[in-house]
N, C-alpha and C positions, 0 to 999 in steps of 0.2 A: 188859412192862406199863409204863403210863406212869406217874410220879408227877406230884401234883399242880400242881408247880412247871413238870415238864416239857410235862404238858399243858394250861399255860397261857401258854406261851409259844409252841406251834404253834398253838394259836387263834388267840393274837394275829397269831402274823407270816403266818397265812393269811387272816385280817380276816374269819373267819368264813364262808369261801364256802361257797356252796351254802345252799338254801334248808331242806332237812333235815339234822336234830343227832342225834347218838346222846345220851343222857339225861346223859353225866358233860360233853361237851363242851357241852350247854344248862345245866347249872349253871354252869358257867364263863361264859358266857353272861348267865347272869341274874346271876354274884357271889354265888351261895347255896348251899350246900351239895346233895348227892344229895337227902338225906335231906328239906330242903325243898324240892325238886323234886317226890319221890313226894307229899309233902302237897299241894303246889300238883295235882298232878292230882286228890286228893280232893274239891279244892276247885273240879274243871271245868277243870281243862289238859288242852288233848285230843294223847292220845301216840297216833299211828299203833302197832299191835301185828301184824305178820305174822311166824306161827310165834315164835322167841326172840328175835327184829328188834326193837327198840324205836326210834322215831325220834318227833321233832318240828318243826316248823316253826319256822321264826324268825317269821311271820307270827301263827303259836298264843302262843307267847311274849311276843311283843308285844302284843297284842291281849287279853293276860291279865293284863299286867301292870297296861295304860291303864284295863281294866274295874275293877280294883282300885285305884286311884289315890284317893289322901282329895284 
């Protein structure tokens, strides 16, 4: 299992490929915690769910952050 130090540093030196994230690798992503990851979906982040698969878009992400933007 990775820690957090560790899996921020394979994000970084992979620069984020691919267009879908697993949920810990989009908080790294956004610099926010899991925990406000699962709120941002409260609040309309739309998370792909097949079977225990969770994944998101960096498109979703983006697009969620810009909608929120003061």
């Amino acid at each position: 299992m990775l820690n957090k130090k560790t899996l921020q540093e394979t994000v970084e030196s992979n620069n984020f490929k691919g267009e879908w994230l697993d949920l810990k690798t989009a908080a790294v992503y956004l610099n926010v915690s899991y925990k406000t990851l699962r709120t941002f979906q409260t609040m309309g982040l739309e998370i792909v769910e097949i079977g225990r698969i969770r994944r998101v878009s960096k498109t979703a992400l983006d697009n969620f952050m810009n909608k929120h933007a003061i």
